[in-house]
Backbone bond lengths (Angstrom), bond angles and torsions (degrees), N, CA, C in turn:
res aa  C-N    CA-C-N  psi(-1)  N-CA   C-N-CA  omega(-1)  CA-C   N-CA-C  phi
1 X - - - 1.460 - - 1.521 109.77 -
2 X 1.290 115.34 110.65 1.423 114.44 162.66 1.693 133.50 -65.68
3 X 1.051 117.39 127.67 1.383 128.41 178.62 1.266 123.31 -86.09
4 X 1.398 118.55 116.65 1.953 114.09 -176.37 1.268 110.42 -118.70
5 X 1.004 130.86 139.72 1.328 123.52 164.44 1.889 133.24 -121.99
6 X 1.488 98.27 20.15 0.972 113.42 -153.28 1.747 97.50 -132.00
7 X 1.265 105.08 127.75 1.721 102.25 -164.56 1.805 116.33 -78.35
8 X 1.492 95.78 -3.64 1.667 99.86 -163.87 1.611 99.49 -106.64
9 X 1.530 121.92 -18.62 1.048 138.19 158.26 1.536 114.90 -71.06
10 X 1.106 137.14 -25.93 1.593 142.37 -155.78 1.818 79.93 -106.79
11 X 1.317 108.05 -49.20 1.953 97.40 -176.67 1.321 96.19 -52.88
12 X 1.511 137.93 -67.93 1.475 146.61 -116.85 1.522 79.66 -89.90
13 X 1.310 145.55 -47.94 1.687 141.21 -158.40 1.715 77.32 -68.41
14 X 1.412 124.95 -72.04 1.285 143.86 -135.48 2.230 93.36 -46.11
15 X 1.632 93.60 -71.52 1.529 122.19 165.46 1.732 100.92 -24.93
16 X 1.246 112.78 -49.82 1.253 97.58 -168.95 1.825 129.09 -101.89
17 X 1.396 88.55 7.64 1.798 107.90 178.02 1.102 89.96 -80.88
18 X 1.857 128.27 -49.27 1.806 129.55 -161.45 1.523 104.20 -66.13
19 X 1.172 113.09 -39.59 1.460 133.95 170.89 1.856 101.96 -32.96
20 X 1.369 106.31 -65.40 1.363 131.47 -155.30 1.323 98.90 -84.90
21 X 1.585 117.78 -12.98 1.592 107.53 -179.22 0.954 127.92 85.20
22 X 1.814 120.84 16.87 1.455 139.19 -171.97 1.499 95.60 -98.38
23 X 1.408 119.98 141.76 1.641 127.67 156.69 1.084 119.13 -78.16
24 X 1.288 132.88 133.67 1.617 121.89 178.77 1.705 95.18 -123.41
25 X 1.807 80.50 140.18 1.212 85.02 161.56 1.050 136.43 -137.86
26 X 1.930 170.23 155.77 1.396 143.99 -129.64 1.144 105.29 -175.87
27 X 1.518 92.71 155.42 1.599 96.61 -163.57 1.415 94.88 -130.82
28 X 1.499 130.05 89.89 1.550 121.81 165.78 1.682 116.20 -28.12
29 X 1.209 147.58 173.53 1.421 168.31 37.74 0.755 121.60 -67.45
30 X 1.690 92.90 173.61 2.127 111.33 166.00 2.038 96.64 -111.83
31 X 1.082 111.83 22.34 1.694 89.90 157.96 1.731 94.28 111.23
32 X 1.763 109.05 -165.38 1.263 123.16 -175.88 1.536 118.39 39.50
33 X 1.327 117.12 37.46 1.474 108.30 -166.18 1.379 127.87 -69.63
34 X 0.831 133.03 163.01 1.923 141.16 -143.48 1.706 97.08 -162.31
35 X 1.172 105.27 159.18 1.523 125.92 177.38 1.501 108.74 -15.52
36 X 1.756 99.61 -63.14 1.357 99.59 -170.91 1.749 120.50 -49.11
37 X 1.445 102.13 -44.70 1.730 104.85 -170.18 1.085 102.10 -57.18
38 X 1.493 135.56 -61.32 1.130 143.57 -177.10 1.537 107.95 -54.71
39 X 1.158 141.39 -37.31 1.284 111.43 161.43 1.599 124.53 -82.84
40 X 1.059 125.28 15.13 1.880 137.78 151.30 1.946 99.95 -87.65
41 X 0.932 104.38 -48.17 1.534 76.19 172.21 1.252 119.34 -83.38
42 X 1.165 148.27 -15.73 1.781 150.73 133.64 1.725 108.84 -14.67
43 X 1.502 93.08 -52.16 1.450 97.61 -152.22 2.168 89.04 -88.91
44 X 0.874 134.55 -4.43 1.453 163.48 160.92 1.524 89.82 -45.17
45 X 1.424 104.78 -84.91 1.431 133.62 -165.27 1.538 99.83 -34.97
46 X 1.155 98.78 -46.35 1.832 95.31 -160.65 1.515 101.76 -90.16
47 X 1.206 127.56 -17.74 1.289 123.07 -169.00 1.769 105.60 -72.84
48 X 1.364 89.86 -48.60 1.937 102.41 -166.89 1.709 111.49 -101.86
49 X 0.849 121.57 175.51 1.703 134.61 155.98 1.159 93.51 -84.85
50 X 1.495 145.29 -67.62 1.475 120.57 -173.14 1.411 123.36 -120.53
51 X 1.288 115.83 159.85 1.546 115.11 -166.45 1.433 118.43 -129.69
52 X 0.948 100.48 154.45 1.651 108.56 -159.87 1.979 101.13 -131.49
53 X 1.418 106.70 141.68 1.879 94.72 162.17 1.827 92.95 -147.41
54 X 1.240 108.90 131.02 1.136 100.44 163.04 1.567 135.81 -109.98
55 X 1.088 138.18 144.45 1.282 142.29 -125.80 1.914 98.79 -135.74
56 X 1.422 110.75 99.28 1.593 90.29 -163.25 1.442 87.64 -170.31
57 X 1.115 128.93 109.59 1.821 131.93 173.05 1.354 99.86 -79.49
58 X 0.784 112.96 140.09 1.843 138.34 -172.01 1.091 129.09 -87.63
59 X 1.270 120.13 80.98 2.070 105.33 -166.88 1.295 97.77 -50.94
60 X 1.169 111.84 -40.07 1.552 111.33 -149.81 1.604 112.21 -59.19
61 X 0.987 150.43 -7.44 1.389 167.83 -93.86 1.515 118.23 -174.64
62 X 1.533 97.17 -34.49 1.932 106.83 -176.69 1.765 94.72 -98.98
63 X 1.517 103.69 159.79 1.438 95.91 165.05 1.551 94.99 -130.39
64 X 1.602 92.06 168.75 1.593 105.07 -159.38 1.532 107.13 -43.63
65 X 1.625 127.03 -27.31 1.385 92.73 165.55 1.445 127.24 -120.94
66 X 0.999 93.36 63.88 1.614 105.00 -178.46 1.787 99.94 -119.30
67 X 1.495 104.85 -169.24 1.415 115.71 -155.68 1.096 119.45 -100.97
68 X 1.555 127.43 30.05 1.507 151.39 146.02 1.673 105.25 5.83
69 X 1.736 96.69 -85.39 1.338 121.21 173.85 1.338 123.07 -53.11
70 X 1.240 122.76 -29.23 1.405 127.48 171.41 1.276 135.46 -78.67
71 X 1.341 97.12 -16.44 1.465 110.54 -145.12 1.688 122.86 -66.14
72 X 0.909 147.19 111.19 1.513 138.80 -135.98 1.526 118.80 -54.05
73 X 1.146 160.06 131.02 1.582 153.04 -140.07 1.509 89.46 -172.83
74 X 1.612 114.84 135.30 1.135 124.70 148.05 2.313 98.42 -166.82
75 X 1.468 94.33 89.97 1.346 101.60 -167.93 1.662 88.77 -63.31
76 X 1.063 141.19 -73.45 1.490 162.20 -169.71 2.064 90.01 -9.70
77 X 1.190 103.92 -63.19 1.157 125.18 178.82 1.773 124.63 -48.52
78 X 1.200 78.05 -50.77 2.067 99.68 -175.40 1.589 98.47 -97.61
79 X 1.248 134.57 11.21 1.168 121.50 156.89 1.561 100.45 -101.41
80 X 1.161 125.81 -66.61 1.801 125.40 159.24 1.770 97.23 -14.00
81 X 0.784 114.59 -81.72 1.690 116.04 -168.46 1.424 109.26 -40.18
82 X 1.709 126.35 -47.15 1.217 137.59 -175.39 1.280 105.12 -39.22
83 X 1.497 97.36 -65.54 1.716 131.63 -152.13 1.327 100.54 -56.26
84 X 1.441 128.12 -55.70 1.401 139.35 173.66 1.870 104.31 -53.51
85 X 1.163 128.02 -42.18 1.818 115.87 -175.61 1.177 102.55 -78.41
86 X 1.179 120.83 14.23 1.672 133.84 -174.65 1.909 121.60 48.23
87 X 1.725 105.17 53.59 1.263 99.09 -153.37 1.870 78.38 -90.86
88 X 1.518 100.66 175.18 1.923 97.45 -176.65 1.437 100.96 -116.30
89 X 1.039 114.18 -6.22 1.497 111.55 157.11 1.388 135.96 -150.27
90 X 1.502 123.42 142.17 1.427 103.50 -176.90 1.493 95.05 -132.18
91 X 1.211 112.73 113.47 1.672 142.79 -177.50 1.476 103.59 -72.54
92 X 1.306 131.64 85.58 1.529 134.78 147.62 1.216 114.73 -97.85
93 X 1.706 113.24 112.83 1.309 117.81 168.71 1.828 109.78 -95.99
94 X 0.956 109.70 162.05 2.053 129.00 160.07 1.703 96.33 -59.79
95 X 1.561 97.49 160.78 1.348 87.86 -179.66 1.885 104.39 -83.46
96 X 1.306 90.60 -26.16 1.434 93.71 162.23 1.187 138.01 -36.10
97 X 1.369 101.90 -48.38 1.776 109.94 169.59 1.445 114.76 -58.65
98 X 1.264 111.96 -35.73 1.920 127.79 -163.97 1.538 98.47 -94.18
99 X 1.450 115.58 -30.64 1.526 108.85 -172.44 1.691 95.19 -129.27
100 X 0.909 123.18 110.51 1.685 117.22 175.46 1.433 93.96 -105.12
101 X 0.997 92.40 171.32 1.901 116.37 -171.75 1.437 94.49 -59.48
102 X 1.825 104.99 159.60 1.073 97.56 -167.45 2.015 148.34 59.02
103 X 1.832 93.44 13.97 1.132 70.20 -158.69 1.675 100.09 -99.67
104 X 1.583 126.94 171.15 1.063 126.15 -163.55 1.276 119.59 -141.39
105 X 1.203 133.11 -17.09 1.349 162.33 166.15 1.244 124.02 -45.69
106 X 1.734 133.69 103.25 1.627 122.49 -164.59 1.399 74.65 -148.31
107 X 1.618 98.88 142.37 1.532 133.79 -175.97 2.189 94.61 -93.58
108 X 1.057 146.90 130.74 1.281 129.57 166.22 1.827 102.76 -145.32
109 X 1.539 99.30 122.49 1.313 103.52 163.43 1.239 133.91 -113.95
110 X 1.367 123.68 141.43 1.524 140.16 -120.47 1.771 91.99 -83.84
111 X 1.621 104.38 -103.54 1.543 100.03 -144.27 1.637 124.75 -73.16
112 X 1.553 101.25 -13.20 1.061 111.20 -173.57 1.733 126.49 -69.01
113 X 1.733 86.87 -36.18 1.474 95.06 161.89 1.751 147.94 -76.36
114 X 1.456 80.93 4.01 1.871 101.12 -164.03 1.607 91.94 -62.21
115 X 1.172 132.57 -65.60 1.445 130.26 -149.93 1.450 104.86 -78.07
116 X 1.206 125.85 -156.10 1.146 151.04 -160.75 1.423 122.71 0.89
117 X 1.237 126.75 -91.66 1.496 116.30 141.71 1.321 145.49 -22.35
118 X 1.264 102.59 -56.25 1.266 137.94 -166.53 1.693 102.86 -64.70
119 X 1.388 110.31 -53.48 1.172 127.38 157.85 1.401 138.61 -23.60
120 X 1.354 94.79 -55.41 1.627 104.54 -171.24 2.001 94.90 -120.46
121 X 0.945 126.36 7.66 1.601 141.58 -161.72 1.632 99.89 -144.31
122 X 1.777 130.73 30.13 1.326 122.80 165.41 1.554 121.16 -6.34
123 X 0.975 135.47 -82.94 1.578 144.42 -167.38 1.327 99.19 -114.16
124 X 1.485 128.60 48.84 1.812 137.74 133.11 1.476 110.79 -53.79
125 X 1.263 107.62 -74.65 1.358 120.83 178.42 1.620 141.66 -62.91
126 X 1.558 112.08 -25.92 1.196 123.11 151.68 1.416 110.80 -56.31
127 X 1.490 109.83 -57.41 1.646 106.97 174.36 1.894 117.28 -42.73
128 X 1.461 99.61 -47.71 1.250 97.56 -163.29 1.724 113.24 -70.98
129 X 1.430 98.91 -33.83 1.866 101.44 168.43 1.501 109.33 -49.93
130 X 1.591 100.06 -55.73 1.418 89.73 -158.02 1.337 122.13 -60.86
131 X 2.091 124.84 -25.39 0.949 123.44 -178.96 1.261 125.99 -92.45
132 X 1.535 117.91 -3.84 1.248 141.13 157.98 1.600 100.46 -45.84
133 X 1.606 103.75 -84.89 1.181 102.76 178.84 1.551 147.24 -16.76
134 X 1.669 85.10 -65.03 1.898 104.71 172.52 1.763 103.69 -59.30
135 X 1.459 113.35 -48.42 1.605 103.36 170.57 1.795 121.34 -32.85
136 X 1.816 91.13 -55.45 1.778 86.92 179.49 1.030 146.80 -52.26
137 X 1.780 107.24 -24.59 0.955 131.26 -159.17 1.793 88.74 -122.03
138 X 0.851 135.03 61.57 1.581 148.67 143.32 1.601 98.23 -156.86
139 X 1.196 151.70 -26.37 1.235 156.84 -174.66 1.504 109.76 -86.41
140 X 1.784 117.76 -43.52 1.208 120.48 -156.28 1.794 115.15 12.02
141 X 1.562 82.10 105.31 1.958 94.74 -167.99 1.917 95.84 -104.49
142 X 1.068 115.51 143.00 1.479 94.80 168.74 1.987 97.91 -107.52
143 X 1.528 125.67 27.89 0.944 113.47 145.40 1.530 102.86 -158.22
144 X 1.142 130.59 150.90 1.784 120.99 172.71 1.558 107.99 -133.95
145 X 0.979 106.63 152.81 2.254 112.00 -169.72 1.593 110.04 -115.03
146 X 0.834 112.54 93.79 1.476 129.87 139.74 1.431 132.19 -36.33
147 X 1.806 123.12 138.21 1.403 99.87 -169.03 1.770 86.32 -111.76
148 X 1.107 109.29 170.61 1.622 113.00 -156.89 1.487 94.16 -97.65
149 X 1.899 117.64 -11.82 1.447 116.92 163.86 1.758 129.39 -46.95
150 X 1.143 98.23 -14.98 1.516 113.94 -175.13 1.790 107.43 -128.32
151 X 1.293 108.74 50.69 1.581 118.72 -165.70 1.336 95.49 -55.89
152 X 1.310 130.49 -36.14 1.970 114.01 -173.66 1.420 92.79 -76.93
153 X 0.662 147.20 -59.74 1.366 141.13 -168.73 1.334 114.33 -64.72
154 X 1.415 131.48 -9.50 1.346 132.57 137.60 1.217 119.92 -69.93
155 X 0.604 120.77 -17.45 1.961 122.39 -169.90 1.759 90.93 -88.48
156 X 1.612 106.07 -57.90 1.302 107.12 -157.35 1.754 102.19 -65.10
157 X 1.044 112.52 -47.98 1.922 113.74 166.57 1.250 99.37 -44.90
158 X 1.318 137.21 -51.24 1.787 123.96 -162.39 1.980 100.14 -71.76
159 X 1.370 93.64 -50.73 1.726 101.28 168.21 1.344 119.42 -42.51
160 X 1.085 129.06 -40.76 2.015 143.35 -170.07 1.989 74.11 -80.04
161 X 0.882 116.66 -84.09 1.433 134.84 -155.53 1.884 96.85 -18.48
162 X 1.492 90.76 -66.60 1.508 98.40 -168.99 1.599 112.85 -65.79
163 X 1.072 113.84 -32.46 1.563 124.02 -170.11 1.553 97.74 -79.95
164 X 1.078 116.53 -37.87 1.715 106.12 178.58 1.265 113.99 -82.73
165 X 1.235 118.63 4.18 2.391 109.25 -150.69 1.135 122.12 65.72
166 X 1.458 116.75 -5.99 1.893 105.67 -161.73 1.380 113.54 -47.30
167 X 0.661 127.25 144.39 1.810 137.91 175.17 1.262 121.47 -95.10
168 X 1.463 97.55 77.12 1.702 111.32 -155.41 1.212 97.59 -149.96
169 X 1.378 134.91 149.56 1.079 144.66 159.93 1.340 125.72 -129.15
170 X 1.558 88.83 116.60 1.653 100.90 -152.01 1.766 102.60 -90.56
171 X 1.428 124.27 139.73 1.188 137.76 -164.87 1.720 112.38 -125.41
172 X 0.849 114.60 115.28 1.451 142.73 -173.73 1.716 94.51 -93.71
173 X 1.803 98.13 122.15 1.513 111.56 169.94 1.720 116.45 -140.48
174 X 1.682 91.47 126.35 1.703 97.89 -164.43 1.449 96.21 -44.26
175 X 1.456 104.63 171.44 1.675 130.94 -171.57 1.745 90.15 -81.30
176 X 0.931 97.66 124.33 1.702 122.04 147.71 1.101 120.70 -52.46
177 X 1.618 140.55 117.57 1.590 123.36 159.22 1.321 126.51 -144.29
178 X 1.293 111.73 154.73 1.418 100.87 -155.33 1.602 104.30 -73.40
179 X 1.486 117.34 -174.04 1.380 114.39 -168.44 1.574 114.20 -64.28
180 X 1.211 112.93 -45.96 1.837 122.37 163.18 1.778 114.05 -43.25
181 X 1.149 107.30 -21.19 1.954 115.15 167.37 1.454 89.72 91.76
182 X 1.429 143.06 21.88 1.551 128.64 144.17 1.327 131.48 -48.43
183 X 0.828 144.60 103.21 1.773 132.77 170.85 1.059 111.27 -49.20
184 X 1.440 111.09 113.90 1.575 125.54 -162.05 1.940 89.62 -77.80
185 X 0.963 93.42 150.16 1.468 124.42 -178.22 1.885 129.43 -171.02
186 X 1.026 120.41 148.50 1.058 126.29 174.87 1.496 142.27 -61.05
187 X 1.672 103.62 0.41 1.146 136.81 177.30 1.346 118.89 -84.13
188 X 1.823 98.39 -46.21 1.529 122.30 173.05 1.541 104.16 -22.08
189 X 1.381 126.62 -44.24 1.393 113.24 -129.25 1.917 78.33 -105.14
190 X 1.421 126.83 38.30 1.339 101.00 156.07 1.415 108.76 -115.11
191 X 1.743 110.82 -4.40 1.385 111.68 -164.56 1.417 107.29 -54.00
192 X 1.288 134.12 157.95 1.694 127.82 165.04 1.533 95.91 -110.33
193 X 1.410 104.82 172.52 1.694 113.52 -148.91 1.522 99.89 -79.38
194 X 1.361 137.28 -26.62 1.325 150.32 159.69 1.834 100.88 -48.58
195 X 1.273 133.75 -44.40 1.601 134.83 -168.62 1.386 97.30 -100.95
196 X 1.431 143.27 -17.33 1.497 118.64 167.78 1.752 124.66 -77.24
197 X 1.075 109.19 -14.41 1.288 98.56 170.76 1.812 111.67 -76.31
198 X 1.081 107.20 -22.22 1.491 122.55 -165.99 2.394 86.19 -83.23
199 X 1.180 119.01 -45.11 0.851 128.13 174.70 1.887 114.07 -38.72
200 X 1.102 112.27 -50.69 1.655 133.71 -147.58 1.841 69.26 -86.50
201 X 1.124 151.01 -55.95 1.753 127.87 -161.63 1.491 106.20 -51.52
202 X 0.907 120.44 18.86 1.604 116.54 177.78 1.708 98.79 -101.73
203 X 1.145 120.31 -62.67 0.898 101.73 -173.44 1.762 119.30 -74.34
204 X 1.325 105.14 -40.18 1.344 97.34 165.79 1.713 130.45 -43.34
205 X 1.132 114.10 -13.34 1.279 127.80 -162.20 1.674 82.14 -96.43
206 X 1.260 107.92 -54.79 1.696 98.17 -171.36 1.132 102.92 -42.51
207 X 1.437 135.80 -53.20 1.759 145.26 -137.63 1.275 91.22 -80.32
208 X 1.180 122.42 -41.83 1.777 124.06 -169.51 1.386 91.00 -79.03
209 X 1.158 143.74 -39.64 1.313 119.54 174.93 1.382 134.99 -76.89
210 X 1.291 121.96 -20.39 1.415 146.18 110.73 2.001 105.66 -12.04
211 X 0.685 111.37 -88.30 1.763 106.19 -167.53 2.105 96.56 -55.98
212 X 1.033 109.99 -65.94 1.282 88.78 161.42 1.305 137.16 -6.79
213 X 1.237 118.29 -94.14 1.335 146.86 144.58 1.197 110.22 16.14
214 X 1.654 101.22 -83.73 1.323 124.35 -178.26 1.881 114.13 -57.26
215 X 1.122 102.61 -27.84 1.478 112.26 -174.24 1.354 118.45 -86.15
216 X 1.293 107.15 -1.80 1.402 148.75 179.18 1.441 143.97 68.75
217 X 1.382 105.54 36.06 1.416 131.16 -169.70 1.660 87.24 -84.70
218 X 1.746 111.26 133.67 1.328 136.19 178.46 0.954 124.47 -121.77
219 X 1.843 116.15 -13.30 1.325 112.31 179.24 1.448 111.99 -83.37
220 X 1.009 103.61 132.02 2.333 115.97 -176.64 1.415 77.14 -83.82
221 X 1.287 173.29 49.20 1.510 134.40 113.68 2.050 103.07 -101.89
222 X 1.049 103.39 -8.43 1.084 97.90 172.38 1.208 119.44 -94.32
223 X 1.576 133.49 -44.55 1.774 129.20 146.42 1.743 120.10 -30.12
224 X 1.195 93.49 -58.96 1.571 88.87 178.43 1.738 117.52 -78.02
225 X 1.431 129.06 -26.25 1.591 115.43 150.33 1.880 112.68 -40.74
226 X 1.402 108.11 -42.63 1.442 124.07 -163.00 1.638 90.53 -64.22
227 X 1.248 130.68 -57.10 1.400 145.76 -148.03 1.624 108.84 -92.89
228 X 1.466 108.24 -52.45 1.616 111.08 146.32 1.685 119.69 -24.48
229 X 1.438 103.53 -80.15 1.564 102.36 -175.26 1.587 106.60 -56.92
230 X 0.998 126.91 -46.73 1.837 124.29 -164.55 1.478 85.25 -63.88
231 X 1.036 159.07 -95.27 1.099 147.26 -173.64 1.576 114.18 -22.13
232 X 1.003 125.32 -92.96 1.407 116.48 -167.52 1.701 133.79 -66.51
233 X 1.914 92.28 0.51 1.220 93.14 166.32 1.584 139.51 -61.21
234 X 1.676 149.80 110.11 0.987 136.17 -149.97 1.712 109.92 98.96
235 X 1.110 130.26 -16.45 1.382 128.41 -177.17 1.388 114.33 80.51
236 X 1.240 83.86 -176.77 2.055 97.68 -178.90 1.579 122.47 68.11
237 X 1.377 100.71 14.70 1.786 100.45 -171.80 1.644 87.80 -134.37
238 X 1.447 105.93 132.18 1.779 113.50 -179.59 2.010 86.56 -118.88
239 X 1.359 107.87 123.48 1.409 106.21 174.54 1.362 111.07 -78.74
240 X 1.281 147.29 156.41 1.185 146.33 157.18 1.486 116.36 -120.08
241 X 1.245 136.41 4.20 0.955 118.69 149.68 2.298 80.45 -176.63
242 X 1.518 99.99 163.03 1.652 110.98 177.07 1.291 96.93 178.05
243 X 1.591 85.34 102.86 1.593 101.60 -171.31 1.588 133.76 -146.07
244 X 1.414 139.54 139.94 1.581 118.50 -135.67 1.355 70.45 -123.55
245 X 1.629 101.70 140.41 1.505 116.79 175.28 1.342 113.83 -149.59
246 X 1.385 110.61 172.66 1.533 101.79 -165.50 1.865 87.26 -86.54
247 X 1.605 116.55 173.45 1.169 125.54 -177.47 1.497 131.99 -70.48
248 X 1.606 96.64 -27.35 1.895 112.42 -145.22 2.136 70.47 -113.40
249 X 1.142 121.90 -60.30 1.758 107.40 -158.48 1.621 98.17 -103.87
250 X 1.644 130.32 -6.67 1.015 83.25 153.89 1.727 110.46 96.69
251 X 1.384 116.52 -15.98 0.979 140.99 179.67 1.879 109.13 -94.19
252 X 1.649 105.31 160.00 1.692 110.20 -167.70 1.408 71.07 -94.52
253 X 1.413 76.30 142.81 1.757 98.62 150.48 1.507 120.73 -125.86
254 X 1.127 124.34 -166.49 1.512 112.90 -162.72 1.435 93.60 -134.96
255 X 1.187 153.32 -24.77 1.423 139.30 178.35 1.903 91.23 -142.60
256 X 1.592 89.78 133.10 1.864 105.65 177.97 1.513 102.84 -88.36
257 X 1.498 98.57 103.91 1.257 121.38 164.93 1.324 121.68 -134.06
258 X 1.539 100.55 107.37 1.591 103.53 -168.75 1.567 100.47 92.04
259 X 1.594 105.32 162.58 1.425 111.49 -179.79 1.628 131.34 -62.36
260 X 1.537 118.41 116.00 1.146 138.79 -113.34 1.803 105.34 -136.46
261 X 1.265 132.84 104.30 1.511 104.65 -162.17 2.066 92.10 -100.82
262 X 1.431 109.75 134.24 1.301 118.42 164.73 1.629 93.73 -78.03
263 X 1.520 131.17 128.78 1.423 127.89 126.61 1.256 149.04 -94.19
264 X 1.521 135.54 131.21 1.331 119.07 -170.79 1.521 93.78 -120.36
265 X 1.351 107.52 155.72 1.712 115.77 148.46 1.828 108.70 -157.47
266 X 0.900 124.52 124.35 1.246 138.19 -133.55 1.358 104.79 -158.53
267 X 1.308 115.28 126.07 2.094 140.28 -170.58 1.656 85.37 -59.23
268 X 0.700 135.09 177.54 1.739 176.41 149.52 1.000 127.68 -146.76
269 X 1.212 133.60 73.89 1.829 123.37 -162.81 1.714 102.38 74.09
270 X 1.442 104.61 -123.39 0.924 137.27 168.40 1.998 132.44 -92.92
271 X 1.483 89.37 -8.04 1.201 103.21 170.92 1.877 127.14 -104.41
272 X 1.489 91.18 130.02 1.884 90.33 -169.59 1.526 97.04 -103.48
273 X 1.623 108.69 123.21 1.134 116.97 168.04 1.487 124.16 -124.73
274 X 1.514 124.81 152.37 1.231 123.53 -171.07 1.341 111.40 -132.72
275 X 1.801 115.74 143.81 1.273 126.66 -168.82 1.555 106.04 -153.53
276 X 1.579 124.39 145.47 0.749 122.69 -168.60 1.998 106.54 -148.86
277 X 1.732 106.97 167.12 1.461 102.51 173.87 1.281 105.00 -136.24
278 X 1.313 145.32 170.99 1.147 134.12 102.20 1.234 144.77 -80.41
279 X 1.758 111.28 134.43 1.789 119.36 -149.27 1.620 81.07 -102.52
280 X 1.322 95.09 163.92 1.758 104.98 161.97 1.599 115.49 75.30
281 X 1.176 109.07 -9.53 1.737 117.63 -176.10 1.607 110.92 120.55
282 X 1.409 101.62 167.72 1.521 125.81 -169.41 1.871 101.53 -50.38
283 X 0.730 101.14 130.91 1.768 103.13 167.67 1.385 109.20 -66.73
């Protein structure tokens, strides 16, 4: 696996695979990778002849008090991991390279991002367009994989996608979870052993809304009262947002009819984590 770190070098390899008639395909992160990444770059593998992951935490994305500085990093590690799914390149630039002096330039898309995230995470998503973007355009992927753990931020990449032309084909990959039914994430690793059991009502809360569902309850203030309490029953869980929206805008709706996304993201201590389903069928 070759290592680049240099964005004008990662174009010129990139330029010359399309040249050669190779597909590339890529898997953005910010690092610490776990089950889930590694199965987006798996699913990488099969899409393209060559593969790309890039490895790069995002100022642009945290705000001053969020977990920038904290944020879990061990490249040494996640390149070892790369090397083994047999990806052929793993693109870590400086932020320098991605942000040079002077720079001024933010990609932001409109309605899709207003709620949930977006909400309580103002300039999450501007960050995440804009560095999405600059990725594509040093990567030029003609497909890149997404994990469906961060469904607005899939939507909002498929949204940028269409609204710009990019010539990308963006790939949606179910949530990963560990055997306890957590959505493995990179966050996981601040919970302490007292906050993971308190952790796991997220997903349980999905499943009960799920049997619901199925049993045929449609009203969204009555699932989410249902999903509210299972969560915060017992303490130690601060909700920040649990909310039923349609799939494609992203918007609440008021009775689940048709495919339906539940979202949660929810305190743990000090740790904010997010999980999500779709009720009513496949999006």
């Amino acid at each position: 696996m070759r290592i680049v770190e240099n964005v004008a070098e990662m174009r010129r390899l990139a330029e010359a695979w399309r040249a050669e008639g190779e597909k590339i395909a890529f898997v953005p992160t910010m690092g610490f990778l776990h089950e889930g990444h590694l199965s987006l770059l798996r699913t990488a593998r099969g899409l393209g002849t060559k593969s790309v992951i890039s490895i790069f935490v995002n100022p642009a994305q945290f705000a001053p008090t969020e977990d920038f500085a904290s944020y879990p990093r061990d490249l040494r590690r996640d390149l070892d991991l790369s090397a083994k799914i047999g990806t052929d390149i793993a693109f870590t630039p400086s932020a320098e390279q991605m942000y040079p002096e002077g720079f001024q330039t933010c990609v932001e898309v409109g309605r899709v991002t207003k709620n949930l995230c977006g909400a309580s995470r103002p300039i999450f998503f501007r960050g995440v367009a804009t560095v999405v973007t600059k990725l594509f355009n040093a990567v030029k992927p003609h497909a890149a994989v997404f994990g469906q753990k961060d469904f607005q931020q899939l939507v909002t990449i498929r949204r940028m996608v269409k609204d710009l032309n990019m010539d990308v084909e963006i790939v949606g990959h179910p949530i990963v979870r560990e055997e306890d039914g957590l959505a493995m994430s990179s966050r996981n690793t601040y919970l302490t052993p007292d906050e993971r059991p308190i952790a796991l009502r997220l997903s349980r809360s999905l499943e009960l809304a799920r049997q619901l569902v199925n049993a045929g309850q449609k009203d969204a203030g009555a699932i989410l009262k249902a999903v509210s309490d299972r969560i915060s029953e017992g303490g130690g869980a601060v909700i920040d947002y649990a909310r039923l929206c349609n799939t494609e805008t992203i918007e609440d709706v008021e009775i689940v009819d048709g495919p339906t996304l539940l979202a949660l993201a929810v305190w743990v201590g000090k740790t904010r984590l997010i999980d999500n389903c779709v009720l009513g069928g496949e999006p």
